[in-house]
ZAVEXLUM-254823 format. One line per field, with one value per residue (C-alpha): residue number from 1; x, y, z; residue in one letter. Coordinates in steps of 0.05 Angstrom, whole numbers. Example, Ala and Ser with C-alpha at 12.3 -4.5 7.8 and 13.67 -1.06 7.14 Angstrom:
BEGIN
seq = (1;2)
x = (246;273)
y = (-90;-21)
z = (156;143)
type = (a;s)
***
This chain:
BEGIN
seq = (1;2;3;4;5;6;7;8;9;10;11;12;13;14;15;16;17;18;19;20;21;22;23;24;25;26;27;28;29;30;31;32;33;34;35;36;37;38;39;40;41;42;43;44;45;46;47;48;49;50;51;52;53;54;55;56;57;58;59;60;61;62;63;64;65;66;67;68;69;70;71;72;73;74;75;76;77;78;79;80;81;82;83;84;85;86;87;88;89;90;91;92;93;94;95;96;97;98;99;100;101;102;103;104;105;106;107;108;109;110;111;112;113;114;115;116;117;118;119;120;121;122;123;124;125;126;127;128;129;130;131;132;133;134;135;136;137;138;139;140;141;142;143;144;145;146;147;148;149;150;151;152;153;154;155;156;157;158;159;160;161;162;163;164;165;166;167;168;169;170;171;172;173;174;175;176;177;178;179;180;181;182;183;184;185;186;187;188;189;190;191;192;193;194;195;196;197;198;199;200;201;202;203;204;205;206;207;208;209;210;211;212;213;214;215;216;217;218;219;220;221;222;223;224;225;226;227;228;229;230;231;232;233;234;235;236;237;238;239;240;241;242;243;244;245;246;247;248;249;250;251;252;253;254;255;256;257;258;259;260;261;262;263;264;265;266;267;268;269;270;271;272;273;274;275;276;277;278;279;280;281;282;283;284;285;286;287;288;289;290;291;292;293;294;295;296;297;298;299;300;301;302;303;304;305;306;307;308;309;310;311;312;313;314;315;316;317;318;319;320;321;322;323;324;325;326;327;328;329;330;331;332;333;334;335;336;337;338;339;340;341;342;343;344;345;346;347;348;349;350;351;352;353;354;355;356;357;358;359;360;361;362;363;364;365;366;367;368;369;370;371;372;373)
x = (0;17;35;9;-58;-115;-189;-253;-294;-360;-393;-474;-511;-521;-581;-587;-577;-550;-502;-483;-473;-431;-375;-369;-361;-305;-264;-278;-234;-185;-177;-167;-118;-71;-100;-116;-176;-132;-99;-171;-197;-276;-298;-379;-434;-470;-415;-448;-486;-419;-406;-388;-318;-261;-219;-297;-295;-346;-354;-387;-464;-525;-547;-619;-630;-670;-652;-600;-535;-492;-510;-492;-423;-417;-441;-381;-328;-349;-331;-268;-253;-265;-215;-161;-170;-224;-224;-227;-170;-128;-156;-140;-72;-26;-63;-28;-93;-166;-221;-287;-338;-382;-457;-491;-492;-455;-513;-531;-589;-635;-625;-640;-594;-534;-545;-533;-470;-442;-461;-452;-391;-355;-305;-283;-287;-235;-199;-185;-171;-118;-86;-12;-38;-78;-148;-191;-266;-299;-357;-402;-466;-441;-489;-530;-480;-514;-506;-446;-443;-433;-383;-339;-361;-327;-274;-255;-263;-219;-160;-177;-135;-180;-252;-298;-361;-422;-460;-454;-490;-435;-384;-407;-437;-358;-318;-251;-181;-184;-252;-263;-321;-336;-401;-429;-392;-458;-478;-401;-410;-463;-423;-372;-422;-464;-439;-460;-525;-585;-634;-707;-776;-820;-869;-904;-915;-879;-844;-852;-792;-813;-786;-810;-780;-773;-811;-856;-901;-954;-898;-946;-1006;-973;-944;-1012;-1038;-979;-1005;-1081;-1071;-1023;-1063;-1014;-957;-919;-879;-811;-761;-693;-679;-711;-669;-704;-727;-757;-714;-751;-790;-825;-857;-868;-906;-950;-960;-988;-1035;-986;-988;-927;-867;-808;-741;-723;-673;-722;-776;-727;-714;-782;-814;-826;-834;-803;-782;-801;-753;-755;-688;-627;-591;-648;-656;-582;-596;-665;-609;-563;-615;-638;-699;-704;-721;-758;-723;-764;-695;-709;-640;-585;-556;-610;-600;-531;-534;-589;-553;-495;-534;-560;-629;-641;-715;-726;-712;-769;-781;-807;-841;-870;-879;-936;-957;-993;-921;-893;-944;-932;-861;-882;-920;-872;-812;-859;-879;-803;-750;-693;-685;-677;-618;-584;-584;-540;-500;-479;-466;-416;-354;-350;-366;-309;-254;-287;-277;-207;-193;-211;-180;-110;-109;-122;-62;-22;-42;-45;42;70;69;132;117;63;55;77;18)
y = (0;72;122;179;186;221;239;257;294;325;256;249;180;125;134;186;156;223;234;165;169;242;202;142;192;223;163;156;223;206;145;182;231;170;158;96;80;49;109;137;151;166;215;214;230;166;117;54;67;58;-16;-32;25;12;63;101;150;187;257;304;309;280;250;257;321;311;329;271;270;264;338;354;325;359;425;413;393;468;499;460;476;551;551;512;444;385;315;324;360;308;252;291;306;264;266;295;321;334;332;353;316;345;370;436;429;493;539;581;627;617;597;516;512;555;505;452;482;498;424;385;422;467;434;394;464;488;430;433;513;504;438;438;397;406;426;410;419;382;416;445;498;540;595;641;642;691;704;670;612;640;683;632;591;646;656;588;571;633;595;530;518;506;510;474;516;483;540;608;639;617;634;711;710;683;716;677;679;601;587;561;539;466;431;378;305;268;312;304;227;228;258;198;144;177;121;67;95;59;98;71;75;109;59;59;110;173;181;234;237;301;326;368;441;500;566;514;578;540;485;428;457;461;387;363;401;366;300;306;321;258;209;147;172;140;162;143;159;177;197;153;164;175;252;304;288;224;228;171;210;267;232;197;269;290;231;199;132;93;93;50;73;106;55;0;34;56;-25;-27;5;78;141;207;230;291;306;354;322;335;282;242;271;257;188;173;202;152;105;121;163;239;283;340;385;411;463;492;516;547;478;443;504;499;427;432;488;444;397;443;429;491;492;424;462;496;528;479;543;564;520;516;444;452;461;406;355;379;363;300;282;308;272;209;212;231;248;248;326;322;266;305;373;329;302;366;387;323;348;399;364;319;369;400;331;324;404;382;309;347;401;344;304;363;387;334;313;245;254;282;350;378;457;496;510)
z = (0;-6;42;9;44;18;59;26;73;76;51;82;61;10;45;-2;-68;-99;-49;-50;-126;-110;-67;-121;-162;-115;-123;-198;-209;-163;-202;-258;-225;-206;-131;-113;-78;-11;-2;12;75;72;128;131;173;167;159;170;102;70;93;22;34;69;112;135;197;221;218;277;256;252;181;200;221;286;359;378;424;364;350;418;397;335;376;411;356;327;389;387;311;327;382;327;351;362;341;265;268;302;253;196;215;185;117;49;11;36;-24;-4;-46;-92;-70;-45;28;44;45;106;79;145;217;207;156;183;240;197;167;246;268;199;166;212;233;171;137;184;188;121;120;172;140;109;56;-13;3;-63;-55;-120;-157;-109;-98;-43;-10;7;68;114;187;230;195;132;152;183;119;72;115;110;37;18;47;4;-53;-94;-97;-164;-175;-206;-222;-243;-179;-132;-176;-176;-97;-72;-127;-90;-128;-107;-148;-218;-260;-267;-282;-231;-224;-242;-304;-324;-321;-359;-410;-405;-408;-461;-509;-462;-448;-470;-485;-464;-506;-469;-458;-397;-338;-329;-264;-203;-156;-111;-39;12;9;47;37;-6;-40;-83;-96;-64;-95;-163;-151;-141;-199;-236;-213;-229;-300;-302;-278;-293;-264;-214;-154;-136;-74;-83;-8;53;114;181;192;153;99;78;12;33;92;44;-5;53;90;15;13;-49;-12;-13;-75;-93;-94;-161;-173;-166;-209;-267;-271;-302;-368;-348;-393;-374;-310;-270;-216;-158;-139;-182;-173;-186;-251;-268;-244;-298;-350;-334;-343;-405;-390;-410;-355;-330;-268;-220;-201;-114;-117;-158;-175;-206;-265;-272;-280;-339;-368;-380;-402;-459;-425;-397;-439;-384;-320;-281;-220;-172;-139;-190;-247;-304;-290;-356;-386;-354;-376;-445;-442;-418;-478;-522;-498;-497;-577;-596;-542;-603;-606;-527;-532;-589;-548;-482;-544;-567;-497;-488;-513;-471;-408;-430;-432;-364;-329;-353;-330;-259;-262;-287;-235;-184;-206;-204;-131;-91;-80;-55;20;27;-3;37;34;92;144)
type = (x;x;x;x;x;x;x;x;x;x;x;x;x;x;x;x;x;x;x;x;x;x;x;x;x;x;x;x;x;x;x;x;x;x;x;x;x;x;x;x;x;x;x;x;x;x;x;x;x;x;x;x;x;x;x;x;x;x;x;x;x;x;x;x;x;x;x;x;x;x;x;x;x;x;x;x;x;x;x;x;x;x;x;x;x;x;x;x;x;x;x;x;x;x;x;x;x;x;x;x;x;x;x;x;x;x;x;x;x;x;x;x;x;x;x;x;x;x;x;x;x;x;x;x;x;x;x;x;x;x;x;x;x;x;x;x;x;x;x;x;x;x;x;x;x;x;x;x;x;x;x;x;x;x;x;x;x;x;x;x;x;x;x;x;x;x;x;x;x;x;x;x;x;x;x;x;x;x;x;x;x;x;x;x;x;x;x;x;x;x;x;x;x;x;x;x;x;x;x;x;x;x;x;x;x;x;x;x;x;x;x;x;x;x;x;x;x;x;x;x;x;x;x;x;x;x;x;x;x;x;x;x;x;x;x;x;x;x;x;x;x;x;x;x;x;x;x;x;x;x;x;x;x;x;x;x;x;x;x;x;x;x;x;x;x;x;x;x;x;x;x;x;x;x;x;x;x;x;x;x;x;x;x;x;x;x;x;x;x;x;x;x;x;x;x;x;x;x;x;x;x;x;x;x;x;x;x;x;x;x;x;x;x;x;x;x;x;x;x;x;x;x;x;x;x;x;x;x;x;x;x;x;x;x;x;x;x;x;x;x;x;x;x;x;x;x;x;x;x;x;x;x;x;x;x;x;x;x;x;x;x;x;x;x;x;x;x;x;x;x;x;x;x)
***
């Protein structure tokens, strides 16, 4: 084995199929960028769900988001990472690069979630900050970052070396020296398995995959307006952890009844997907199913436009379900046009993956040549 050693932090849950699919992912770049996957060590706030890993820690945090002890831990390992040490700090020590995997879980634009950021990412943000080694964070949504939080959240990232945007938004809002423009991992893998691909007939059901948001506006009356005029369609879960997280308990509070997982019912004949989740969406594309995006945040819109989708993106707020079920139809009778637009988009979500896979090879050093703290 090795001794270069390498830790991906920031990981959640393959509870949560698209942050499950972001840490694969992880190691599929590093791959490419010469590391090998035993000179990875996972950090993750539900480590248990990654039995199939080796070399898993846990992180300070609770993966389910309700009142537990573990967030009385994690409250504090802040305090400790704000006063320069804590336990992250001492398990990250000896490390010679710190990648942050992909997602959108730095955002701090109200007082639940800049609680999430203090209990959930503090301290592996700081860790990382204050680290003599390479701090990469892969293609991420980062912000609003309002209040305390955010400003420790800025402070921090502006001492990264190197921070992989995945939307314009965050790009403008941070406007670091450290920050570059990449598109996310799971839209650029769908540009490298394009070829592979097998695109489905739609034949059958079209496919719901919804979640429950905050400062919801007419989103659930919209989504059951959505629903009525599609009277086939079929729900399916792509997150079902305990908490208000759960689709599952979303769909039952809405009176939707039970669903499969969206892995399970994209192994049957389906027609187009409609997907409040993003990484859902990427997921039906992967399959072979065009898709509809539902976008609540800033990086369901970069994704599509990267995609050359953007036409397929809507505001899950305040979308025409009218619109939507229009789509649906038309992707249904003929979704060619739709496949040619991400096939024209491919080449240059090749040369982005190989931007980001290059400047990873070149940052992160054999252990001996750590950068002075």
């Amino acid at each position: 084995m090795s001794e270069r050693r390498v830790a991906l932090i920031h990981a959640f849950s393959r509870a949560n199929a698209g942050d499950g699919l972001l840490v694969d992912l992880t190691y599929e770049a590093l791959a490419d960028a010469g590391i090998e996957r035993d000179e990875c060590l996972l950090m993750a706030l539900d480590p248990d769900s990654f039995s199939d890993i080796a070399n898993v820690i846990r992180a300070p945090g609770e993966p389910t988001a309700r009142p537990s002890l573990k967030l009385l831990d994690a409250g504090r390992e802040a305090i400790s990472s704000l006063a320069g040490f804590g336990q992250v700090r001492a398990k990250l020590r000896h490390v010679d690069a710190l990648i942050a995997v992909g997602g959108g879980y730095l955002v701090a634009d109200s007082p639940i979630r800049q609680a999430g950021v203090i209990a959930n990412h503090l301290a592996q943000l700081r860790a990382a900050a204050a680290h003599g080694a390479q701090a990469i964070y892969l293609p991420q949504s980062i912000g609003p970052l309002c209040g305390i939080a955010g400003h420790w959240t800025r402070e921090s990232l502006a001492r990264m070396d190197r921070i992989w945007a995945r939307d314009d938004v965050t790009l403008r809002e941070l406007a670091l020296a450290n920050i570059r423009r990449c598109p996310d991992l799971a839209v650029m893998k769908l540009a490298r398995s394009f070829a592979e691909i097998e695109r489905k007939p739609s034949a059958g059901a079209p496919v719901l995959v919804a979640r429950d948001l905050p400062d919801s506006g007419e989103y659930y009356y919209r989504l059951a307006n959505l629903y009525e005029m599609l009277p086939d369609a079929a729900w399916a879960v792509q997150a079902d952890i305990p908490g208000p997280r759960s689709d599952q308990a979303f769909y039952r509070r809405l009176g939707f009844g039970e669903a499969p997982s969206l892995a399970k019912r994209l192994t049957q004949p389906s027609g187009p997907v409609v997907s409040v989740r993003l990484h859902g969406a990427i997921g039906a594309l992967l399959s072979g199913r065009p898709v509809i995006h539902l976008a609540y945040e800033r990086k369901g819109w970069g994704a599509f436009e990267d995609l050359g989708l953007t036409e397929f993106v809507h505001d899950a707020r305040h979308f025409d379900p009218r619109r939507v079920v229009d789509q649906v139809r038309d992707l249904t009778c003929d979704p060619a046009r739709y496949w040619n637009q991400v096939m024209a988009a491919q080449k240059q979500l090749l040369s982005a993956w190989d931007m980001m896979v290059s400047d990873l090879a070149a940052r992160i050093p054999p252990a001996s040549h750590r950068k002075a703290s």
